[in-house]
N, CA, C and O atoms as a GROMACS GRO file, in nm:
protein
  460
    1UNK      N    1  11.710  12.444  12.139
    1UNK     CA    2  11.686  12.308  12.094
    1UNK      C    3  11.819  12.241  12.060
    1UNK      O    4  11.920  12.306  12.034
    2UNK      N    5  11.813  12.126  12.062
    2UNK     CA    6  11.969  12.053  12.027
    2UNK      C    7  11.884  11.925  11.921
    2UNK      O    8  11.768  11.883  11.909
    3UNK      N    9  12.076  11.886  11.829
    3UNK     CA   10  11.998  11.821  11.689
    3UNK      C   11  12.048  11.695  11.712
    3UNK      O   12  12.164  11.665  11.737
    4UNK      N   13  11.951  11.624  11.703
    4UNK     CA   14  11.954  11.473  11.733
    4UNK      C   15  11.934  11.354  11.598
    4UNK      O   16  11.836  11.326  11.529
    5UNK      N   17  12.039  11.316  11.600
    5UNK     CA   18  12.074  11.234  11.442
    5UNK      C   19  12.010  11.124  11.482
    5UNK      O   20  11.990  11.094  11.600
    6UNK      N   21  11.972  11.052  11.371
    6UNK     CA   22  11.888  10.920  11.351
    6UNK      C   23  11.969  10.860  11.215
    6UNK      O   24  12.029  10.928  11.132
    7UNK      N   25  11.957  10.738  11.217
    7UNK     CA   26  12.024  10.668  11.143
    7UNK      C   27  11.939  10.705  10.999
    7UNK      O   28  11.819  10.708  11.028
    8UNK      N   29  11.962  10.735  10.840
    8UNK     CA   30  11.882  10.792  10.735
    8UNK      C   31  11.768  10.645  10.755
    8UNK      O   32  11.786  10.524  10.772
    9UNK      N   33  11.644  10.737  10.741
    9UNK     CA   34  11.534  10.624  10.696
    9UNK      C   35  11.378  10.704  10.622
    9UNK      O   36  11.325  10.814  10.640
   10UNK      N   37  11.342  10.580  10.533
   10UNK     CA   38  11.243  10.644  10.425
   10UNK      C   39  11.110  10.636  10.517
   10UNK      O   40  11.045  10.540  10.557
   11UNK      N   41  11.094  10.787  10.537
   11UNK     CA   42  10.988  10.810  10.588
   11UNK      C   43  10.830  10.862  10.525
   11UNK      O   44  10.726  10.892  10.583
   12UNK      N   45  10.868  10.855  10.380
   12UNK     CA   46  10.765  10.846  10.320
   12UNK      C   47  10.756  10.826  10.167
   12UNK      O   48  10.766  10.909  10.077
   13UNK      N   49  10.744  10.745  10.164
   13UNK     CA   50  10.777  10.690   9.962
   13UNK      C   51  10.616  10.694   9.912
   13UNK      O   52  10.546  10.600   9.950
   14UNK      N   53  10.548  10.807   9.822
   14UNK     CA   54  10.430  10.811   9.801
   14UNK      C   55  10.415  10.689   9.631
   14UNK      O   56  10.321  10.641   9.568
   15UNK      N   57  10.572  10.686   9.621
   15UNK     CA   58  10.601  10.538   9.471
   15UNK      C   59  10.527  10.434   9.548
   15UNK      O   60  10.484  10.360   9.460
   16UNK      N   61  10.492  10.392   9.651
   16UNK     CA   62  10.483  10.247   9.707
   16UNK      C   63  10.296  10.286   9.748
   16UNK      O   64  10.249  10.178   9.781
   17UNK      N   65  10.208  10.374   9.754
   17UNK     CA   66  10.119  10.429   9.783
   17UNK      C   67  10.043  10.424   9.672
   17UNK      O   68   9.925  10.453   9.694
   18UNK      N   69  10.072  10.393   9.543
   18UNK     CA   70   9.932  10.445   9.411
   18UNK      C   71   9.998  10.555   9.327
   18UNK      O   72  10.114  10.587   9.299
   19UNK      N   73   9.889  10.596   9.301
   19UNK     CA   74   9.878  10.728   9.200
   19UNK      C   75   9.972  10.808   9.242
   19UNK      O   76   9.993  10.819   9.363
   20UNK      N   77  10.053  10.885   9.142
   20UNK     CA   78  10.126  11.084   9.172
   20UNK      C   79  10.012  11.137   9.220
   20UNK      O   80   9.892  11.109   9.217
   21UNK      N   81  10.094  11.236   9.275
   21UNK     CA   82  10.032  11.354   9.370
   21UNK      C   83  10.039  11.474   9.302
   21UNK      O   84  10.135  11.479   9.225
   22UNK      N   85   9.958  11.589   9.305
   22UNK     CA   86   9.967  11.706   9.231
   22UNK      C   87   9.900  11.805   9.351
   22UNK      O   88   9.789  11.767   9.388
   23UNK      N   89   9.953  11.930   9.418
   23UNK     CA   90   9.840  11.963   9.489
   23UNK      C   91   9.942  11.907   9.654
   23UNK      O   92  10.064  11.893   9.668
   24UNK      N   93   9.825  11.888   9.758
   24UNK     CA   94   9.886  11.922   9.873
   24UNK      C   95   9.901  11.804   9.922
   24UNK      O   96   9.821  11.720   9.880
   25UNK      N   97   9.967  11.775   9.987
   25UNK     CA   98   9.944  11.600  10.107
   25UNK      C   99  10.084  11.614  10.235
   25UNK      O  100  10.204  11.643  10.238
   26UNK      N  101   9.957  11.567  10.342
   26UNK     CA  102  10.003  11.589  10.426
   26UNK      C  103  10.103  11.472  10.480
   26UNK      O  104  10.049  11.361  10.492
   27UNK      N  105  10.259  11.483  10.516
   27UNK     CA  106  10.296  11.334  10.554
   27UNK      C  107  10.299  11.307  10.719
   27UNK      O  108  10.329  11.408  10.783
   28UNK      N  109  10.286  11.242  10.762
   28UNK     CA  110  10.289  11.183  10.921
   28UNK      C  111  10.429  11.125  10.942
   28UNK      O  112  10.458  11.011  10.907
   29UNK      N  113  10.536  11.231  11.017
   29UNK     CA  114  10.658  11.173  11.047
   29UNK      C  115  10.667  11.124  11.134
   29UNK      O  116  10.761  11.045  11.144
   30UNK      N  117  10.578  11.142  11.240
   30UNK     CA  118  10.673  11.088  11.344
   30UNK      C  119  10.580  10.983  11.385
   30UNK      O  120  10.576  10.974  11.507
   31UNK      N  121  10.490  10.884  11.311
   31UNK     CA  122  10.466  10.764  11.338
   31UNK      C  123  10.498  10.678  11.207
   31UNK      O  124  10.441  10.574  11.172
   32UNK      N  125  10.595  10.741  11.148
   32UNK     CA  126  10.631  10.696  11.023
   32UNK      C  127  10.763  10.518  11.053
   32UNK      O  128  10.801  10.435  10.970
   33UNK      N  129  10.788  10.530  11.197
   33UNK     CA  130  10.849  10.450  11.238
   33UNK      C  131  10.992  10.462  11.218
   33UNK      O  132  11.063  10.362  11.207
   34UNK      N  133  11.038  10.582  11.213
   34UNK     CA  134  11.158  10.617  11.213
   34UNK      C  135  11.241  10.675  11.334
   34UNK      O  136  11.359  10.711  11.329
   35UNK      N  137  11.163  10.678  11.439
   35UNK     CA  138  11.199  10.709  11.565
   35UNK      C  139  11.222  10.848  11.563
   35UNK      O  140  11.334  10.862  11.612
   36UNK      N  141  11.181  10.947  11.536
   36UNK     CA  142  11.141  11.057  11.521
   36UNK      C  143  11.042  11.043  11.688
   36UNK      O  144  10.987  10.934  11.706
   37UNK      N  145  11.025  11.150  11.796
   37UNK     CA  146  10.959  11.123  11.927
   37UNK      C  147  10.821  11.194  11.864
   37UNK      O  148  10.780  11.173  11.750
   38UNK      N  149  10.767  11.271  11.949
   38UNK     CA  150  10.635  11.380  11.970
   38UNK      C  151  10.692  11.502  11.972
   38UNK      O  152  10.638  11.600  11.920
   39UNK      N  153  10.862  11.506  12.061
   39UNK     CA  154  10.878  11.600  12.087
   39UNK      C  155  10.920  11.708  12.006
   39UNK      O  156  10.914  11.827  12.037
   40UNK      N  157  10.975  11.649  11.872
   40UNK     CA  158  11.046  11.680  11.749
   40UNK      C  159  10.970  11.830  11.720
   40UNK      O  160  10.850  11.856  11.711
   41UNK      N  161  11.088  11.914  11.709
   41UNK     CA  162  10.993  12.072  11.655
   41UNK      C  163  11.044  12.068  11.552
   41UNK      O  164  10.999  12.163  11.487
   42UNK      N  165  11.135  11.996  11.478
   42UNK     CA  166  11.146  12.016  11.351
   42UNK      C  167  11.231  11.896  11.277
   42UNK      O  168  11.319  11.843  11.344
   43UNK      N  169  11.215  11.866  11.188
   43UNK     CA  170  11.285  11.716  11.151
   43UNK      C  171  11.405  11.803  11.036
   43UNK      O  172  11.381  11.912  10.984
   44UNK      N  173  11.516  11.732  11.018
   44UNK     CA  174  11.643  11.752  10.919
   44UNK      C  175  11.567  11.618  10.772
   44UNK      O  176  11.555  11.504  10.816
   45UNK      N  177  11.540  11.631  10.671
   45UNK     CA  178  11.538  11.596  10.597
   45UNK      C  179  11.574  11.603  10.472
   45UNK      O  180  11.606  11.714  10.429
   46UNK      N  181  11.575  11.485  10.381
   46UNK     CA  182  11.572  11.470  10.234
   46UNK      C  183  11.460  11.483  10.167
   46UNK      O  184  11.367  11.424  10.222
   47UNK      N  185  11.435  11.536  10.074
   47UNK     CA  186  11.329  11.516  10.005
   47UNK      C  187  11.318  11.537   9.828
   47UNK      O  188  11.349  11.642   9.773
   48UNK      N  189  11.272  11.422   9.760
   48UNK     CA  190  11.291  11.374   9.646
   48UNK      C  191  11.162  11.387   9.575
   48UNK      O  192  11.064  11.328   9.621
   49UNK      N  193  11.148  11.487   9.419
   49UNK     CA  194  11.046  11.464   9.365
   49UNK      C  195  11.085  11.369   9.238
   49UNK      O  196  11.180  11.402   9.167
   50UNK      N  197  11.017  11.259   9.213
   50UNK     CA  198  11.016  11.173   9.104
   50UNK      C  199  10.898  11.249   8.974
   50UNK      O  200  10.780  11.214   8.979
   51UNK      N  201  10.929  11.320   8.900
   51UNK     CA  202  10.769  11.361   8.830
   51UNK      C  203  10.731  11.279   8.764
   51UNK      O  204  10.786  11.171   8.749
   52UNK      N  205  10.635  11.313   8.715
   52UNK     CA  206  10.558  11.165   8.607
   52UNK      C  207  10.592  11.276   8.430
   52UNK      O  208  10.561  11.394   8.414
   53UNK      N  209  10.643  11.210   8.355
   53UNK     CA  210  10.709  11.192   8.218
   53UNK      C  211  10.744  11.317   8.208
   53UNK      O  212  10.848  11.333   8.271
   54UNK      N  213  10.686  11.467   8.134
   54UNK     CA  214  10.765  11.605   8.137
   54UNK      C  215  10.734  11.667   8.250
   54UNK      O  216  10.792  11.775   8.264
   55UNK      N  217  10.651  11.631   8.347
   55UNK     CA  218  10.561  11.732   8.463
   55UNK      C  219  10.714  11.837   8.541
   55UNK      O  220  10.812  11.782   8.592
   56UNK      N  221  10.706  11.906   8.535
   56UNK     CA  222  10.802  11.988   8.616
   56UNK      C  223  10.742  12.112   8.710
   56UNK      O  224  10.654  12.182   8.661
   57UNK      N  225  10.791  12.140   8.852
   57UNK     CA  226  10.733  12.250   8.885
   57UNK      C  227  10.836  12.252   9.025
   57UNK      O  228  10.952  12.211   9.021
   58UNK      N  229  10.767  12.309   9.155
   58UNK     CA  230  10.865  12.325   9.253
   58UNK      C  231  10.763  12.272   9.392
   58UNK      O  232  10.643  12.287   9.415
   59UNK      N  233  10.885  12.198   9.477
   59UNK     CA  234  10.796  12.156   9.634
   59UNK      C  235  10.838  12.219   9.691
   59UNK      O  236  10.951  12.266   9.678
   60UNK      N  237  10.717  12.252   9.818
   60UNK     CA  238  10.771  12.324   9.891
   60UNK      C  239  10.694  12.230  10.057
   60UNK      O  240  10.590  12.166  10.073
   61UNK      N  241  10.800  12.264  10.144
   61UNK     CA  242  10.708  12.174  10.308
   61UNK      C  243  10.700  12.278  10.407
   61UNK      O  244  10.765  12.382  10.396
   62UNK      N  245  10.616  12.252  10.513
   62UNK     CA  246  10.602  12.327  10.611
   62UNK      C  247  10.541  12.310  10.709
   62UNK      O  248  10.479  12.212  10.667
   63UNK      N  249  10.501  12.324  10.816
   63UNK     CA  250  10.440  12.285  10.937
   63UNK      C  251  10.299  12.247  10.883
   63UNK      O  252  10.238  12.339  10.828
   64UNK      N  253  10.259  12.164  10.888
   64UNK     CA  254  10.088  12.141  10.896
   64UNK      C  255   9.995  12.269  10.975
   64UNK      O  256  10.010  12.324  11.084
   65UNK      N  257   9.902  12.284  10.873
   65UNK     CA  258   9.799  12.334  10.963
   65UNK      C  259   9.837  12.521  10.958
   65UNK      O  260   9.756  12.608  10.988
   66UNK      N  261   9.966  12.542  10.915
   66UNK     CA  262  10.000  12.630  10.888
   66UNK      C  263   9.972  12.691  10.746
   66UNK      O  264   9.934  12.629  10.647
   67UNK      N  265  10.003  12.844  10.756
   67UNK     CA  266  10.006  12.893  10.624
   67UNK      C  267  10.097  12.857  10.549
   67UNK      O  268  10.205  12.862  10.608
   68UNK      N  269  10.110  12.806  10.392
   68UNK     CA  270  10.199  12.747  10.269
   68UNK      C  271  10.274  12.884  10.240
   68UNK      O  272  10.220  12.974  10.177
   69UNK      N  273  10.435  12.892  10.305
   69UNK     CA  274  10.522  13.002  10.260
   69UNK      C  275  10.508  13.013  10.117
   69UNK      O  276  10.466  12.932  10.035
   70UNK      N  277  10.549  13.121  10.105
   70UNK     CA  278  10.533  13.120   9.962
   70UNK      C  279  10.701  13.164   9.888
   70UNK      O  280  10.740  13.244   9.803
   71UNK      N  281  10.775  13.042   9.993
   71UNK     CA  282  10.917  12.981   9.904
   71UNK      C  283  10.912  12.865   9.872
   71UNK      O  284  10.806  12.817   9.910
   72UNK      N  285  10.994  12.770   9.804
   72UNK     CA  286  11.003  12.662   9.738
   72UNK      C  287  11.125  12.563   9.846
   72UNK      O  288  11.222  12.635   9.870
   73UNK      N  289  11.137  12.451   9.897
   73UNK     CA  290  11.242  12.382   9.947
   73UNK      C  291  11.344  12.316   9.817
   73UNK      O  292  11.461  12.280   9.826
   74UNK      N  293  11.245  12.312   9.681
   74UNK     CA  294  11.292  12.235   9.608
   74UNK      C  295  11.233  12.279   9.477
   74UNK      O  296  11.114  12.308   9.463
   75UNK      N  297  11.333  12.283   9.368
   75UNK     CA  298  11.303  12.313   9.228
   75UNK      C  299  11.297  12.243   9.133
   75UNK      O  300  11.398  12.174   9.119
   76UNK      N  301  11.197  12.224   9.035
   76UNK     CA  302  11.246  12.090   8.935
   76UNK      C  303  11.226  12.171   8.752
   76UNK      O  304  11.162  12.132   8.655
   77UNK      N  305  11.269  12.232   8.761
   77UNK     CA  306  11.228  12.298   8.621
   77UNK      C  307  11.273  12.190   8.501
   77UNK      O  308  11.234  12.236   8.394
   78UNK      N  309  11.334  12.074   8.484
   78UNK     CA  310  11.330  11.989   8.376
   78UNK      C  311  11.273  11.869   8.398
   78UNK      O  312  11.317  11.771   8.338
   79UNK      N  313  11.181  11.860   8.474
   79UNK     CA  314  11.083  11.759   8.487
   79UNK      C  315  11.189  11.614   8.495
   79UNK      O  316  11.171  11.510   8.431
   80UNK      N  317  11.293  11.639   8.583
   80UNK     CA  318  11.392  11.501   8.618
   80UNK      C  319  11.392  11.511   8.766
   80UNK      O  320  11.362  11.610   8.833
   81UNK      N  321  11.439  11.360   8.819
   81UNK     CA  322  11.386  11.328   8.950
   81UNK      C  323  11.538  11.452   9.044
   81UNK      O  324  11.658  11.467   9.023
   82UNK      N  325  11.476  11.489   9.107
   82UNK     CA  326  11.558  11.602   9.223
   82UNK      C  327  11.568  11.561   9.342
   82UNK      O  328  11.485  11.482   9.388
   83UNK      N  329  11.664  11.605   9.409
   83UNK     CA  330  11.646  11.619   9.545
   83UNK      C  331  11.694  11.741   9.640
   83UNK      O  332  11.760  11.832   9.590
   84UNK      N  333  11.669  11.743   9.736
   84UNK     CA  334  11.698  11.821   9.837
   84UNK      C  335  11.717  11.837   9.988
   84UNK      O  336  11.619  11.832  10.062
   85UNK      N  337  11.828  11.854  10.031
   85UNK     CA  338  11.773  11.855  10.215
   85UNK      C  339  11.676  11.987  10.274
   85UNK      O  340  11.688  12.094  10.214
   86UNK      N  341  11.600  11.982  10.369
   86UNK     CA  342  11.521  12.047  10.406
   86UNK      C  343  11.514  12.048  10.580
   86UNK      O  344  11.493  11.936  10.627
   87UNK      N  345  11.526  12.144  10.665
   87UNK     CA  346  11.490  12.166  10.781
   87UNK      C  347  11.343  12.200  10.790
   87UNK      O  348  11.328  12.321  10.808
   88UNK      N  349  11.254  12.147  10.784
   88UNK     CA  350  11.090  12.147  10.811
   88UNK      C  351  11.037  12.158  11.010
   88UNK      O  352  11.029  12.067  11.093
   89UNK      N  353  11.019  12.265  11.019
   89UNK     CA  354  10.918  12.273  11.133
   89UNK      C  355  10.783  12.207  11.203
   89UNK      O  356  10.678  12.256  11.161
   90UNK      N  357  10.773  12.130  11.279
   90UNK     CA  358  10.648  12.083  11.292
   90UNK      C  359  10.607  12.117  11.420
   90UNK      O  360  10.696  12.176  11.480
   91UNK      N  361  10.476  12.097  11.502
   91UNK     CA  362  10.441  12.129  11.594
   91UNK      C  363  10.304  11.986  11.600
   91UNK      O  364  10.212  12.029  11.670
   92UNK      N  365  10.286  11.899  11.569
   92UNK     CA  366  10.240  11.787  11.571
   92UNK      C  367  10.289  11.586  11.510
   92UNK      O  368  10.235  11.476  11.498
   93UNK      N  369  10.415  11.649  11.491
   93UNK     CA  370  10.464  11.535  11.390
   93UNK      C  371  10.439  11.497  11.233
   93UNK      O  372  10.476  11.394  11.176
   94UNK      N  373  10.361  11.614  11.174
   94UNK     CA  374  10.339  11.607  11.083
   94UNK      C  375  10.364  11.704  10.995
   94UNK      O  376  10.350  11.809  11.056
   95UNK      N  377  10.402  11.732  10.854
   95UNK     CA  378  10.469  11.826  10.779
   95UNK      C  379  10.344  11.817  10.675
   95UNK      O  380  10.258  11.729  10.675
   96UNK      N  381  10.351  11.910  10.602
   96UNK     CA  382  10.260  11.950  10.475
   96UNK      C  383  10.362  11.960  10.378
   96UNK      O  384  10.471  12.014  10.403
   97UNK      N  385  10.331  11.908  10.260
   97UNK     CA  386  10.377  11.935  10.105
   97UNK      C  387  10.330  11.934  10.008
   97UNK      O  388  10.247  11.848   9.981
   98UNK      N  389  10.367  12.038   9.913
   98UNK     CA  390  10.274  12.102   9.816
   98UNK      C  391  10.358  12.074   9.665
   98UNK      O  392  10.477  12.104   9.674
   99UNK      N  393  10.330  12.039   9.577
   99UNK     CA  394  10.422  12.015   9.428
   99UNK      C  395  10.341  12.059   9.368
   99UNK      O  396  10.224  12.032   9.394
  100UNK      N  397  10.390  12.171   9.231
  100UNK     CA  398  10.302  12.214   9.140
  100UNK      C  399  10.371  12.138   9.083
  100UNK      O  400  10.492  12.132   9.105
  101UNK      N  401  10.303  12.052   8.985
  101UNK     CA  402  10.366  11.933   8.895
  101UNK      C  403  10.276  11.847   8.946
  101UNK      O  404  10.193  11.869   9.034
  102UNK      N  405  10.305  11.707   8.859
  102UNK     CA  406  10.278  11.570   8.900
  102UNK      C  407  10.384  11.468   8.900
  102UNK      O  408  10.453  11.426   8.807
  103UNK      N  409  10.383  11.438   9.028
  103UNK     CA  410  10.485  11.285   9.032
  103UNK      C  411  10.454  11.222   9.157
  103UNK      O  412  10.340  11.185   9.186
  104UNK      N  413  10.590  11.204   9.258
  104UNK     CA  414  10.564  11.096   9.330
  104UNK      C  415  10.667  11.180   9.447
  104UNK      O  416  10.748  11.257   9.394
  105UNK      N  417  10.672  11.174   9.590
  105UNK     CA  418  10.750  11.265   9.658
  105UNK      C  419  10.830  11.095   9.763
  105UNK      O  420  10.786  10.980   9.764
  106UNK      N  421  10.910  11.135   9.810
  106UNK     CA  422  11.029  11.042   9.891
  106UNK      C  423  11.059  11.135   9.976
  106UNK      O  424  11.074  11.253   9.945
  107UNK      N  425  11.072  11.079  10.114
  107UNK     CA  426  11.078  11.197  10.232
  107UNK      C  427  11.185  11.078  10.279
  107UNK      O  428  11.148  10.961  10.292
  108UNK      N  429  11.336  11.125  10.305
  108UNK     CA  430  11.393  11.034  10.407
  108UNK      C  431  11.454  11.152  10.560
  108UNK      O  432  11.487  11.271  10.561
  109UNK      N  433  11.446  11.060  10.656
  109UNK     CA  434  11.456  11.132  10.745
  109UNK      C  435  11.611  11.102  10.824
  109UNK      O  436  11.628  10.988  10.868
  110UNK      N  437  11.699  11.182  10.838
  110UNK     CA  438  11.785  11.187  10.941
  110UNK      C  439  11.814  11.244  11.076
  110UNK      O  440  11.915  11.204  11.134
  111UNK      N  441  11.730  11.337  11.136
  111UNK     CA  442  11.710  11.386  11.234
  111UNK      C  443  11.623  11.467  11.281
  111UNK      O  444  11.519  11.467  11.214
  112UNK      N  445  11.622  11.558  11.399
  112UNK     CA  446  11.516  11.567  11.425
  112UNK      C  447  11.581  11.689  11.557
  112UNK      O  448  11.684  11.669  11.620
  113UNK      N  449  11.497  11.802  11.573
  113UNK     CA  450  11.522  11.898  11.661
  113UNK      C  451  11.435  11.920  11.757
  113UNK      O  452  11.317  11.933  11.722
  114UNK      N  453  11.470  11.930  11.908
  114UNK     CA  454  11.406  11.903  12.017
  114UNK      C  455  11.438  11.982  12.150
  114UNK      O  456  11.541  12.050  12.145
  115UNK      N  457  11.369  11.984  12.263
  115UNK     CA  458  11.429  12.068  12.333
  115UNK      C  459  11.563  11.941  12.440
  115UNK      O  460  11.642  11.990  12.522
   0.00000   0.00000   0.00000
């Protein structure tokens, strides 16, 4: 596969969506309008948990539809907003993410791996 850069763009701000998330949600990258193709087996990303007031815990992403590894991409043990880059696998354009905690997740995307 070869890695194909995209200019950074917010491919999923769940702040602009309602309520925190606690638990699983699935995001849709690659009609997220970031030019991400179909063909993408795996996207290069950022990813930001905002928690809601002490909530602290750890995210973790992974292919949709798949089994939830049972490592973390991202740690928040003082319940303050974090971030992280992440190489996430997909096989439909879409990634799964899981936060034990409550807050709000920010997915920005810079690239994307392909054949």
């Amino acid at each position: 596969m070869s890695l194909y850069t995209l200019p950074p763009c917010r491919a999923l701000d769940t702040r602009t969506t309602g309520a925190p998330f606690t638990g699983t949600l699935g995001a849709d990258i690659v009609d997220s309008g970031c030019g991400a193709p179909s063909t993408a087996q795996a996207y290069v990303l950022n990813a930001t948990v905002v928690p809601q007031a002490s909530s602290h815990g750890y995210l973790t992403l992974w292919t949709q539809n798949a089994a939830q590894p049972g490592t973390a991409n991202l740690n928040d043990p003082n319940g303050v907003t974090t971030g992280n880059m992440a190489v996430v696998p997909t096989n439909n354009g879409w990634i799964d993410a899981y936060f034990l905690g409550t807050g709000y997740l920010v997915i920005d995307l810079f690239g994307y791996f392909a054949p």
